[in-house]
ZAVO-63859 format. One record per residue (C-alpha): residue in one letter; x, z, y. Coordinates in Angstrom, 3 decimals, always signed. Example, Ala and Ser with C-alpha at 12.3 -4.5 7.8 and 13.67 -1.06 7.14 Angstrom:
2
<rest->A, x->+12.300, z->+7.800, y->-4.500>
<rest->S, x->+13.670, z->+7.140, y->-1.060>
% end
This chain:
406
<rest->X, x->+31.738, z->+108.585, y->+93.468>
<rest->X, x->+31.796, z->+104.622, y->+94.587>
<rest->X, x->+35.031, z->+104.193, y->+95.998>
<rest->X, x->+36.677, z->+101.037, y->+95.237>
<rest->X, x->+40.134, z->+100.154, y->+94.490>
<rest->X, x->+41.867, z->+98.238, y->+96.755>
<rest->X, x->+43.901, z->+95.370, y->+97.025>
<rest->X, x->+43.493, z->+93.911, y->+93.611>
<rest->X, x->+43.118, z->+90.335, y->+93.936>
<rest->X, x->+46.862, z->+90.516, y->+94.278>
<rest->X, x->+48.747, z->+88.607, y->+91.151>
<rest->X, x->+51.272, z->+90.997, y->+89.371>
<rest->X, x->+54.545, z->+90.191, y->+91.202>
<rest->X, x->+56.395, z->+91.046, y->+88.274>
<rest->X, x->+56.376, z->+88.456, y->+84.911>
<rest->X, x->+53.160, z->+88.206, y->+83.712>
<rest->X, x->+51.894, z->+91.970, y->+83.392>
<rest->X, x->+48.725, z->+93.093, y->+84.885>
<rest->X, x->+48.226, z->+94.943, y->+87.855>
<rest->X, x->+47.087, z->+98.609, y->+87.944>
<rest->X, x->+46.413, z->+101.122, y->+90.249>
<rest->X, x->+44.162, z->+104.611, y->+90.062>
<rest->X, x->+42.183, z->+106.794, y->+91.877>
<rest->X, x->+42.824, z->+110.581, y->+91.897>
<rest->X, x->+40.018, z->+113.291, y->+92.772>
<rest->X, x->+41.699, z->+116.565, y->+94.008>
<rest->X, x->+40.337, z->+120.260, y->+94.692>
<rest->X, x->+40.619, z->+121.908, y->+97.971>
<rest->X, x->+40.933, z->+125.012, y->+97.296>
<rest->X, x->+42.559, z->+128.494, y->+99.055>
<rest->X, x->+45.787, z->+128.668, y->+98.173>
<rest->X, x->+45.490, z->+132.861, y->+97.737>
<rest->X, x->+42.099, z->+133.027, y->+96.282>
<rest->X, x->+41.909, z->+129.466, y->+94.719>
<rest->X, x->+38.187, z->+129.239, y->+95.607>
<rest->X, x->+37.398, z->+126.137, y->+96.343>
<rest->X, x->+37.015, z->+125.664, y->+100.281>
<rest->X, x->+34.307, z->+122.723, y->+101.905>
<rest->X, x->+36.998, z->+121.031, y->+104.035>
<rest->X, x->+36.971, z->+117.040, y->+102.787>
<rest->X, x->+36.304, z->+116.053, y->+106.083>
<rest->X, x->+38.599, z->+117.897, y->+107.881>
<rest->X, x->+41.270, z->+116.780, y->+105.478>
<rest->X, x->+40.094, z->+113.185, y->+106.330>
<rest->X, x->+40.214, z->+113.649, y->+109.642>
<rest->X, x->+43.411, z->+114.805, y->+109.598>
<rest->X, x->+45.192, z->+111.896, y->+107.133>
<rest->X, x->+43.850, z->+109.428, y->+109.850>
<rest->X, x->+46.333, z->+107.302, y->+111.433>
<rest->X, x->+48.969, z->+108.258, y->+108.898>
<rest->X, x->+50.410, z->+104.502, y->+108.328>
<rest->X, x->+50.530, z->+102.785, y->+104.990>
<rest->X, x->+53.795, z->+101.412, y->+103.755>
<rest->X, x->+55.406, z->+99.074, y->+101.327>
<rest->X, x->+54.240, z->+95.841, y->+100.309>
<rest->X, x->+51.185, z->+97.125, y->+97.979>
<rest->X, x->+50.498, z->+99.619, y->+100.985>
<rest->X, x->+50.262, z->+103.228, y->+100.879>
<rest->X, x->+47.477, z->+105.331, y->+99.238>
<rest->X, x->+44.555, z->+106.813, y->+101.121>
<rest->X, x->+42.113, z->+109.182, y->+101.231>
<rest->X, x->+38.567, z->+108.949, y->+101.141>
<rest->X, x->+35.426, z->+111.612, y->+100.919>
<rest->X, x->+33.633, z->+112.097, y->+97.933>
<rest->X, x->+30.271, z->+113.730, y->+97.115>
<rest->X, x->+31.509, z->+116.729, y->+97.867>
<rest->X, x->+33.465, z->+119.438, y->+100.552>
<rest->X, x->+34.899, z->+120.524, y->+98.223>
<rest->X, x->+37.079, z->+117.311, y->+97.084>
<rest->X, x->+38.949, z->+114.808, y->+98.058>
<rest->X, x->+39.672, z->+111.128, y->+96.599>
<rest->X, x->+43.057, z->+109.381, y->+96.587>
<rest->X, x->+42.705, z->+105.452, y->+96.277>
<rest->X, x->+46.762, z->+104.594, y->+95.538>
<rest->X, x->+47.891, z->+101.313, y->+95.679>
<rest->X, x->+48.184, z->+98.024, y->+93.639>
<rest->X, x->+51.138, z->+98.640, y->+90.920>
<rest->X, x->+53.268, z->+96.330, y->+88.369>
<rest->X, x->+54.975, z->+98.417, y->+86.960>
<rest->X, x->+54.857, z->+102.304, y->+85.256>
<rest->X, x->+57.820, z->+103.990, y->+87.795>
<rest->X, x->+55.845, z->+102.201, y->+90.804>
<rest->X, x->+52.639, z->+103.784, y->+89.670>
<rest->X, x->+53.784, z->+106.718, y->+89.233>
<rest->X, x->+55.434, z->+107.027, y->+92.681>
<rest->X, x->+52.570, z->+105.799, y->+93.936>
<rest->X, x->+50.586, z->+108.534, y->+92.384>
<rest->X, x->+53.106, z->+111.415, y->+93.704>
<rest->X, x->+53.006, z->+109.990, y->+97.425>
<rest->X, x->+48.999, z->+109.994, y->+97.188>
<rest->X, x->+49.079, z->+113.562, y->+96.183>
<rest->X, x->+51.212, z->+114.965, y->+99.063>
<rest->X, x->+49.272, z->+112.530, y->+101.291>
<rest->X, x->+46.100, z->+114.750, y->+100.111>
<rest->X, x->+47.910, z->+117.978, y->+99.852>
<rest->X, x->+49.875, z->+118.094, y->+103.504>
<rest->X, x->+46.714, z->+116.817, y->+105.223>
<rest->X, x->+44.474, z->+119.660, y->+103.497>
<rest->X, x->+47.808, z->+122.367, y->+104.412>
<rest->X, x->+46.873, z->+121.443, y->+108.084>
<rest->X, x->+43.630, z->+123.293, y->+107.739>
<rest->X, x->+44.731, z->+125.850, y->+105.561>
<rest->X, x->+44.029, z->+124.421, y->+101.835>
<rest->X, x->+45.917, z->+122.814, y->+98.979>
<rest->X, x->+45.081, z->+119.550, y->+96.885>
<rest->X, x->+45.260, z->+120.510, y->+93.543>
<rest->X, x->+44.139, z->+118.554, y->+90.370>
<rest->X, x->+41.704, z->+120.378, y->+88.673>
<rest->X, x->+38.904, z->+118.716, y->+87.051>
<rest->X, x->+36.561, z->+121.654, y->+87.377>
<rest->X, x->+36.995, z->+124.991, y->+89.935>
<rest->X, x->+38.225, z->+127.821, y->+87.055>
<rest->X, x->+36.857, z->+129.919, y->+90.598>
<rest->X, x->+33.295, z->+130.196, y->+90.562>
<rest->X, x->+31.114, z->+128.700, y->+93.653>
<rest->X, x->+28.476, z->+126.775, y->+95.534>
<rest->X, x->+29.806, z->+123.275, y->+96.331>
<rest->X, x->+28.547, z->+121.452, y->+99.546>
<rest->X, x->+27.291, z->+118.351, y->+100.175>
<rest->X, x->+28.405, z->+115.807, y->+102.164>
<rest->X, x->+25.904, z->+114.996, y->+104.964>
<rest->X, x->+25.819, z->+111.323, y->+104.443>
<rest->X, x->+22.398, z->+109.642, y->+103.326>
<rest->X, x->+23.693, z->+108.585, y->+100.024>
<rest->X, x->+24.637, z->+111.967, y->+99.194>
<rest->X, x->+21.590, z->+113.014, y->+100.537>
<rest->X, x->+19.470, z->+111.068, y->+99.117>
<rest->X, x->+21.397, z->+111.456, y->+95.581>
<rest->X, x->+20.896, z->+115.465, y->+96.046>
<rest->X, x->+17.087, z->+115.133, y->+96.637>
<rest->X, x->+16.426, z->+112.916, y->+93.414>
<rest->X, x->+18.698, z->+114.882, y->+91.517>
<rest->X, x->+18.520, z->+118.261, y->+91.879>
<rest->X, x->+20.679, z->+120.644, y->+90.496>
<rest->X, x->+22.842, z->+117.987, y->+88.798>
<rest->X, x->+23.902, z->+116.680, y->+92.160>
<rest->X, x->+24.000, z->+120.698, y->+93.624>
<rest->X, x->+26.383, z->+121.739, y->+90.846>
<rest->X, x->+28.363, z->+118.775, y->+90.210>
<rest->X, x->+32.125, z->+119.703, y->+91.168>
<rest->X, x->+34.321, z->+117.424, y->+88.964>
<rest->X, x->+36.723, z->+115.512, y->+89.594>
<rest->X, x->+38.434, z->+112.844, y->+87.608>
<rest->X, x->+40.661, z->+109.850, y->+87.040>
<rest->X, x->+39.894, z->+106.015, y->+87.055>
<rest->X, x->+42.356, z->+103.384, y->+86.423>
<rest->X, x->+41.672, z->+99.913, y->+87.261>
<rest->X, x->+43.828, z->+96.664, y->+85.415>
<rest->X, x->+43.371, z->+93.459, y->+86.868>
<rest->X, x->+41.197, z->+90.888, y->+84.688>
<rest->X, x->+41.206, z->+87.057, y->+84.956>
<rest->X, x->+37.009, z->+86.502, y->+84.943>
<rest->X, x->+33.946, z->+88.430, y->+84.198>
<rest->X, x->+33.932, z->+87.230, y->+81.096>
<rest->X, x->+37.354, z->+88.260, y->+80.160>
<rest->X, x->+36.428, z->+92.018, y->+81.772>
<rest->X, x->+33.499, z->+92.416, y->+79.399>
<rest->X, x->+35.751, z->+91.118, y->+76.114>
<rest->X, x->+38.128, z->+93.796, y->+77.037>
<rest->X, x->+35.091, z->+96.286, y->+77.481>
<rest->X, x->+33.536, z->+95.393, y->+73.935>
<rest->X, x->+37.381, z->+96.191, y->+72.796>
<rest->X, x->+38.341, z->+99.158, y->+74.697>
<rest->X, x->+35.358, z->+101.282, y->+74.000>
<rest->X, x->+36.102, z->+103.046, y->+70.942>
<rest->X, x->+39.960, z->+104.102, y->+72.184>
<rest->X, x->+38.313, z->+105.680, y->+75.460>
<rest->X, x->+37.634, z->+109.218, y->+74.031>
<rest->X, x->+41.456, z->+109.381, y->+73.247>
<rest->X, x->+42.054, z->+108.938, y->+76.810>
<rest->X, x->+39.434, z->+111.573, y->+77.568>
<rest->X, x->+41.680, z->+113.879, y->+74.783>
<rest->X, x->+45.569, z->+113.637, y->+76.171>
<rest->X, x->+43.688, z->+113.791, y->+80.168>
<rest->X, x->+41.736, z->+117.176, y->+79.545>
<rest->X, x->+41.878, z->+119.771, y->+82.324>
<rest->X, x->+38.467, z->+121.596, y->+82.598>
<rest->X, x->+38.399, z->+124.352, y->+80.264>
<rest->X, x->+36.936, z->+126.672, y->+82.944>
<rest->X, x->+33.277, z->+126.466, y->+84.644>
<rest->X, x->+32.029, z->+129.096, y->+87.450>
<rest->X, x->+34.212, z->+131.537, y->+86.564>
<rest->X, x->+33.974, z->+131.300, y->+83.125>
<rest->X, x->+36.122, z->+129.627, y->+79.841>
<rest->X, x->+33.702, z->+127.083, y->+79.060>
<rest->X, x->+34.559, z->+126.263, y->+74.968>
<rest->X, x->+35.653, z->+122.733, y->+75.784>
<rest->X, x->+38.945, z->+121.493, y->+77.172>
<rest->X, x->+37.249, z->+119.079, y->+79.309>
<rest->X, x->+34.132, z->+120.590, y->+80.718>
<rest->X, x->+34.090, z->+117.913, y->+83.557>
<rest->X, x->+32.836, z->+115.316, y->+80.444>
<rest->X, x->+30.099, z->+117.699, y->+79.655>
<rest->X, x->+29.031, z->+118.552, y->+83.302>
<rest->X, x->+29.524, z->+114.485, y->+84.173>
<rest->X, x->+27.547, z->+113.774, y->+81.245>
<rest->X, x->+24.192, z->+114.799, y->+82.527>
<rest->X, x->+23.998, z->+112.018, y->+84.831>
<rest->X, x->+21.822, z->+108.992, y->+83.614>
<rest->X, x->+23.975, z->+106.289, y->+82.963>
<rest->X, x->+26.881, z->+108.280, y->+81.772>
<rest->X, x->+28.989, z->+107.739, y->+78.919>
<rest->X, x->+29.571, z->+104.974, y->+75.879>
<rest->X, x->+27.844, z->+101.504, y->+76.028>
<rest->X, x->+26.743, z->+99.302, y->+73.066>
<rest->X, x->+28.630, z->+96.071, y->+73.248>
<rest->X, x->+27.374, z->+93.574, y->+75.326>
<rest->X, x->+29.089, z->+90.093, y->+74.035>
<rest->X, x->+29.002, z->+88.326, y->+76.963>
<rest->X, x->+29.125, z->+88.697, y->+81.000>
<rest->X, x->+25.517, z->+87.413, y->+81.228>
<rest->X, x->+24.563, z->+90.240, y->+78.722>
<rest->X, x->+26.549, z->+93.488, y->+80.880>
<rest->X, x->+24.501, z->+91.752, y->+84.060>
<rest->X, x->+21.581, z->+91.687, y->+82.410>
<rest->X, x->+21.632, z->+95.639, y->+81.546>
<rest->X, x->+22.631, z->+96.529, y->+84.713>
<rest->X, x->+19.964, z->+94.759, y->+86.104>
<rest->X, x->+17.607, z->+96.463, y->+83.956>
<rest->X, x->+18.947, z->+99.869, y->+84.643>
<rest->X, x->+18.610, z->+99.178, y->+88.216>
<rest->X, x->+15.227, z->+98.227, y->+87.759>
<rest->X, x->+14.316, z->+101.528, y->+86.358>
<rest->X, x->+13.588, z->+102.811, y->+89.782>
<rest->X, x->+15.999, z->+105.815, y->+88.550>
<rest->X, x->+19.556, z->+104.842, y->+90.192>
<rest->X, x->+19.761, z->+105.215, y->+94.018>
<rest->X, x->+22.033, z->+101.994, y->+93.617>
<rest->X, x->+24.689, z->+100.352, y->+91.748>
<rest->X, x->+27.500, z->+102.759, y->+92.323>
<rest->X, x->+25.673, z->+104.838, y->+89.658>
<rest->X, x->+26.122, z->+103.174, y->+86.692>
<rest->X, x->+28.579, z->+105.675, y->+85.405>
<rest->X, x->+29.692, z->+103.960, y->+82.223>
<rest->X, x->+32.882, z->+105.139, y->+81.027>
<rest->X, x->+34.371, z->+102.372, y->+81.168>
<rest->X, x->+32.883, z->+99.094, y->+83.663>
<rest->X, x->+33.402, z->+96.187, y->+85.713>
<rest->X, x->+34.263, z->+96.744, y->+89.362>
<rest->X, x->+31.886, z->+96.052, y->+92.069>
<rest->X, x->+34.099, z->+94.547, y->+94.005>
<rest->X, x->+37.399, z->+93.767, y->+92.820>
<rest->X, x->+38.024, z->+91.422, y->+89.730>
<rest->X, x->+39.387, z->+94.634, y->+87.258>
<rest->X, x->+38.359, z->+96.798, y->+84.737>
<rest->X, x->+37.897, z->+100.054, y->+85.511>
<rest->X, x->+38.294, z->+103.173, y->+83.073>
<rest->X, x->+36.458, z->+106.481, y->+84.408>
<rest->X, x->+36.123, z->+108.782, y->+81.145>
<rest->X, x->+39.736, z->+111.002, y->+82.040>
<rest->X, x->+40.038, z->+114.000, y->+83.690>
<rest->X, x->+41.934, z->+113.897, y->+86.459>
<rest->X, x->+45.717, z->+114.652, y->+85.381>
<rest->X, x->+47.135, z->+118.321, y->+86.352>
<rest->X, x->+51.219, z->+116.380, y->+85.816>
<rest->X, x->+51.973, z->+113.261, y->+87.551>
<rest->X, x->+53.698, z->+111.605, y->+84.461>
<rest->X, x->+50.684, z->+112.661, y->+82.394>
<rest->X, x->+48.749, z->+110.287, y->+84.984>
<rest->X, x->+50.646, z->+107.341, y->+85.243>
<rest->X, x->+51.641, z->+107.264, y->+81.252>
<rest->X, x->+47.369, z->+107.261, y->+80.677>
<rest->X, x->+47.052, z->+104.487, y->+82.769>
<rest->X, x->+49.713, z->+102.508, y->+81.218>
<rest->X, x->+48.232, z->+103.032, y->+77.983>
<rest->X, x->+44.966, z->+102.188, y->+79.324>
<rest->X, x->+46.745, z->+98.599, y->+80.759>
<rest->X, x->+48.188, z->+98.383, y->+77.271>
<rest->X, x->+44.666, z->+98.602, y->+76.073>
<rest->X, x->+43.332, z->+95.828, y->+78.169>
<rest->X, x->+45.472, z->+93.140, y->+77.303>
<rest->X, x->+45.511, z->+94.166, y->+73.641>
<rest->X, x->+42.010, z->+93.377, y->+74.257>
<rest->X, x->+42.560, z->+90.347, y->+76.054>
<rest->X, x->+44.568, z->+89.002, y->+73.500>
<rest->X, x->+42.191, z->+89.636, y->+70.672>
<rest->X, x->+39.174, z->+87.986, y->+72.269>
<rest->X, x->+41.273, z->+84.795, y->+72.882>
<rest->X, x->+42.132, z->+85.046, y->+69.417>
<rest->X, x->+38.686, z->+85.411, y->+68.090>
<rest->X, x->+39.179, z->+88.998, y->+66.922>
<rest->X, x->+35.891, z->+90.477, y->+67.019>
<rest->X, x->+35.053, z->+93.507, y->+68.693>
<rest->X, x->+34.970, z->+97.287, y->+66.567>
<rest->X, x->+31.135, z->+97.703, y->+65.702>
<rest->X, x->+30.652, z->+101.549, y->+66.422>
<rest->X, x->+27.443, z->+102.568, y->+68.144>
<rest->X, x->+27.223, z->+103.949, y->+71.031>
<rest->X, x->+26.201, z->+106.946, y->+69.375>
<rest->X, x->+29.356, z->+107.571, y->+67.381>
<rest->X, x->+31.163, z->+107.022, y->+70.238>
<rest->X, x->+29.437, z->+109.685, y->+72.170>
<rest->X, x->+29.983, z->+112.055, y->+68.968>
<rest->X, x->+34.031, z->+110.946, y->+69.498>
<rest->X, x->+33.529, z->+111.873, y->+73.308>
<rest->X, x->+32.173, z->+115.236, y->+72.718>
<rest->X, x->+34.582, z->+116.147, y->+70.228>
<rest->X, x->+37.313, z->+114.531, y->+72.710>
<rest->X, x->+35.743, z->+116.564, y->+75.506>
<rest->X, x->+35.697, z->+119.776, y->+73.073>
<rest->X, x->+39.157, z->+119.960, y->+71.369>
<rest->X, x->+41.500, z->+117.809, y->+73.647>
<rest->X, x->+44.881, z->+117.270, y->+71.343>
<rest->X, x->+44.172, z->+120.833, y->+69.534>
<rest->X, x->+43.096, z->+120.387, y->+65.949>
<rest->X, x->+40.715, z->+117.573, y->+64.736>
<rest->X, x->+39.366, z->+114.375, y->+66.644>
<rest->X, x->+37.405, z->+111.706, y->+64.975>
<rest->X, x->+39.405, z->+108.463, y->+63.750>
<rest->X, x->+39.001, z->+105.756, y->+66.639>
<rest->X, x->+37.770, z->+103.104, y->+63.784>
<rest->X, x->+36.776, z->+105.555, y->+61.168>
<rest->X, x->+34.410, z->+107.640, y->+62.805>
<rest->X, x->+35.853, z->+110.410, y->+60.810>
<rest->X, x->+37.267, z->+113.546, y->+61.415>
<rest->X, x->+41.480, z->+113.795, y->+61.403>
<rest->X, x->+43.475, z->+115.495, y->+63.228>
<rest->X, x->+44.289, z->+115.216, y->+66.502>
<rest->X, x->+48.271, z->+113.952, y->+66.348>
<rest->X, x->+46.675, z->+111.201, y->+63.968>
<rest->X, x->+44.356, z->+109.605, y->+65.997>
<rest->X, x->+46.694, z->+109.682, y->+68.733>
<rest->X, x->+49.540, z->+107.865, y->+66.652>
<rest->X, x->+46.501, z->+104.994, y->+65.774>
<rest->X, x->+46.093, z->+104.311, y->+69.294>
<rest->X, x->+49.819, z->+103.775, y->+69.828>
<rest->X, x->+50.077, z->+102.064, y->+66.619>
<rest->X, x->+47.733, z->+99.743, y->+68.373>
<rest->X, x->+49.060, z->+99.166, y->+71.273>
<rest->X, x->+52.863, z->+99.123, y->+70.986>
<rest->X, x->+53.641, z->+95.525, y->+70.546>
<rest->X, x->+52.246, z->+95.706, y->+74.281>
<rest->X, x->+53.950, z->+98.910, y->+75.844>
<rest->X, x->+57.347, z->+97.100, y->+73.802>
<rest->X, x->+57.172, z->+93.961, y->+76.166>
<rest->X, x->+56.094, z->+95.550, y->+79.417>
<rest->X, x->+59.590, z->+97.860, y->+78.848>
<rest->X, x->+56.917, z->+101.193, y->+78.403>
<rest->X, x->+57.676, z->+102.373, y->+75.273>
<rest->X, x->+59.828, z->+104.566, y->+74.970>
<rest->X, x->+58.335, z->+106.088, y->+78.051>
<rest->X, x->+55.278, z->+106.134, y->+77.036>
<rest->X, x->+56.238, z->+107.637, y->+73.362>
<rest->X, x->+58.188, z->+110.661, y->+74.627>
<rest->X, x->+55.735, z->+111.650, y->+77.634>
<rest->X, x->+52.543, z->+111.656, y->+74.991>
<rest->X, x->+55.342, z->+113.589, y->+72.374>
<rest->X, x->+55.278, z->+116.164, y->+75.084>
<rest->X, x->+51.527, z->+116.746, y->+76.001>
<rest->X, x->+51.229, z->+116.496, y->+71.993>
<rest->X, x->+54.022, z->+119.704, y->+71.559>
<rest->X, x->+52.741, z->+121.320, y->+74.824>
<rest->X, x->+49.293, z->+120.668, y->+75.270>
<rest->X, x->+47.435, z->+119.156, y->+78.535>
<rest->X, x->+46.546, z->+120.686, y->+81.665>
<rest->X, x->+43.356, z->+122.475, y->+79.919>
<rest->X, x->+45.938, z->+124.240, y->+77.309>
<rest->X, x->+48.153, z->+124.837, y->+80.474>
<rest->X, x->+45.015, z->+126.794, y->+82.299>
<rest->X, x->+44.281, z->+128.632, y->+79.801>
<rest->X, x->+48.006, z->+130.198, y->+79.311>
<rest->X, x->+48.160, z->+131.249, y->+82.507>
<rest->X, x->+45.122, z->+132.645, y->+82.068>
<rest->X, x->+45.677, z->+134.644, y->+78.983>
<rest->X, x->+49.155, z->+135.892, y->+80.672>
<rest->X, x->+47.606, z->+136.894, y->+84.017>
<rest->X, x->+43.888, z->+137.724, y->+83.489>
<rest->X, x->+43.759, z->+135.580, y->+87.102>
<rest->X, x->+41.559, z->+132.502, y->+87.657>
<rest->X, x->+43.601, z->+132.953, y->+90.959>
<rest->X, x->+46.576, z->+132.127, y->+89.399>
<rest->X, x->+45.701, z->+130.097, y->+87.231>
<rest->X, x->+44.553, z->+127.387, y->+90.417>
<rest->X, x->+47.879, z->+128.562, y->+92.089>
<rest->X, x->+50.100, z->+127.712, y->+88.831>
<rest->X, x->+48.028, z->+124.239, y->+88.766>
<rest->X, x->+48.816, z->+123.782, y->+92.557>
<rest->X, x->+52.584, z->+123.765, y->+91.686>
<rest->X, x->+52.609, z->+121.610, y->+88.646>
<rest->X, x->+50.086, z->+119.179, y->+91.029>
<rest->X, x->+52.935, z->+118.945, y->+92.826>
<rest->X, x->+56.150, z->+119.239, y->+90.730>
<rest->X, x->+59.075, z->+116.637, y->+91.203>
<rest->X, x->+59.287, z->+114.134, y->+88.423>
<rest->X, x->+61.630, z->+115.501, y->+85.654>
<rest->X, x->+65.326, z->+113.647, y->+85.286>
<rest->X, x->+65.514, z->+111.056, y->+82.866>
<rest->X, x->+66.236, z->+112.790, y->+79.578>
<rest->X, x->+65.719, z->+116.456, y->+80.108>
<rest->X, x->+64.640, z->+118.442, y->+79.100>
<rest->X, x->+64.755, z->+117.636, y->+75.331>
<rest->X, x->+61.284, z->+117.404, y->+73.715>
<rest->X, x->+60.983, z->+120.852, y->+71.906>
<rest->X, x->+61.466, z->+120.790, y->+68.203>
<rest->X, x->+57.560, z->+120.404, y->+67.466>
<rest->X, x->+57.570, z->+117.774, y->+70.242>
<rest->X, x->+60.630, z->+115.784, y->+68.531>
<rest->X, x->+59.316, z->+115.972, y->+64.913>
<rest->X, x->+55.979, z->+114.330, y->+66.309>
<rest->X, x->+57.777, z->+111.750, y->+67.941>
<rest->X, x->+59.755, z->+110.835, y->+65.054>
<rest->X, x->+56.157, z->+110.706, y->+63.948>
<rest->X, x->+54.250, z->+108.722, y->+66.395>
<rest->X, x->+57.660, z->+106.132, y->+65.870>
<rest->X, x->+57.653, z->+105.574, y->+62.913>
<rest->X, x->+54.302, z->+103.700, y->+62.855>
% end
């Protein structure tokens, strides 16, 4: 749950973009059964001494707060391609260390197989599991947090006050939890719900200054509630220790390409940001409140049917919202040389839905939870499609044209 990225005091070796990087949590689960199996540390154990390579260095695995998971920490990126080969090698890191011991790595954001996670024995964990009960016992989610390099504090909370009210649009194209203990849930993202009992999770007001985002913190620390720092779950914070932003509302991604693509829109989003507070652009004034409402509808529907406008605070549908974020941000994606990638990957997830729409027709075909982990432990793992095929579908071409056009 505190992991940090590494390596990000690094200066983007490439022009003048930021640098970006993620961190994946993956299922172990059986590969027959697709129950998820309490092996972390034995999947640990067995990534050790695997050497990192290439200048930004490798990925790398870490434990999380439970067996049943395992964290990828991938490495310091320029560019969208590097990410996303970055984000590949990270997941057959995880997935041939956790084959050694009999599993798969599989990106699921919840277990569509019911079961008891386990702790991991470390006092942290411990301590987290005897002040928080069944929250802590039942939490078994795992999801997706991209970090993009800032310049100052300063700078990070400008781009927080900014960012906040595009987040549950992340949290919409990333969903891949429809299914809880055995069970379709109602939402496409169920991890949001679940996640969403903890404390500190969710939207913040805006803050308007570093000294002001210290200041809470502090006070929320003071509380007596947190065990420590590493708990202030906002969806979207400064890092502890590394000088970036870091974005923690997605699921984590059941495609690859659906991965990196979210985290270029979320650098796109940061120096957008950026670039408005030097300009004196003030921040959006939603509350916290109508952001949570944007979450939960976010969390809920996913890119099926209505969302709430991102400046509105009004219902629209889905394919609109999403074409007001890129609206937004395009100027940006345009000069890093994302856009058209960008643009035809969220065409796609918009024509054939994300990894909770995915789970849920495998599930209608086969009546299987079973296969619906197994079908998710393939596309985990599918090679990246050629440039240019295959064609977007028509639906998927007509909202293209659409989300172009803007």
């Amino acid at each position: 749950m505190d992991t940090s990225f590494r390596g990000t005091n690094r200066t983007a070796r490439q022009g003048r973009l930021r640098t970006f990087g993620v961190e994946e949590e993956f299922l172990l689960v059986d590969p027959i059964s697709g129950k998820a199996m309490p092996l972390a540390e034995q999947v640990l154990m067995q990534a050790m001494g695997v050497p990192e390579s290439g200048p930004a260095l490798g990925p790398t695995l870490a434990l999380e707060v439970k067996q049943e998971q395992i964290e990828v920490v991938g490495p310091v990126c320029s560019t969208l391609q590097e990410l996303e080969t970055g984000i590949r090698a990270g997941r057959s890191l995880a997935d041939e260390a956790a084959r050694k011991v009999g599993a798969r790595a599989v990106a699921l954001a919840t277990s569509p197989v019911a079961g008891l996670p386990t702790v991991v024995q470390q006092p942290r964990y411990l301590t987290m599991a005897s002040r928080f009960g069944l929250t802590l016992r039942e939490q078994l989610t795992c999801g997706f947090h991209v970090h993009v390099q800032i310049t100052s504090g300063e700078e990070g909370v400008a781009v927080l006050d900014r960012i906040r009210v595009w987040l549950p649009l992340l949290l919409a194209l990333s969903t891949n939890s429809p299914f809880w203990q055995g069970s379709d849930s109602g939402y496409s993202s169920f991890r949001y719900q679940a996640w969403s009992r903890w404390p500190t999770a969710g939207p913040c007001e805006r803050f308007g200054s570093e000294r002001e985002y210290r200041r809470y913190v502090q006070s929320l620390l003071a509380s007596g509630v947190l065990i420590d720092e590493g708990m202030i779950y906002f969806d979207a914070r400064l890092s502890r220790n590394h000088p970036t932003v870091e974005v923690r509302i997605a699921d984590v991604c059941m495609e690859a390409s659906h991965a990196a693509v979210i985290a270029t829109i979320v650098r796109a989003l940061v120096e957008k940001a950026s670039q408005q507070w030097r300009a004196g652009v003030l921040a959006p004034r939603l509350t916290a409140e109508q952001l949570r409402l944007a979450a939960w509808k976010a969390s809920e529907s996913g890119v099926e049917g209505m969302l709430l406008h991102p400046l509105l605070n009004t219902p629209c549908p889905a394919t609109e919202a999403i074409q007001v974020l890129l609206k937004h941000i395009r100027p940006i994606l345009a000069g890093s040389g994302d856009e058209q990638r960008v643009m035809t990957t969220v065409a796609r997830m918009l024509s054939s839905g994300t990894g909770a729409q995915r789970q849920r027709d495998v599930m209608m075909r086969t009546g299987d939870l079973a296969a619906v982990v197994r079908d998710a432990v393939e596309r985990t793992h599918g090679a990246a499609a050629p440039q240019g095929a295959p064609a977007p579908s028509d639906r998927s071409r007509r909202r293209l044209q659409a989300t172009e056009s803007i």
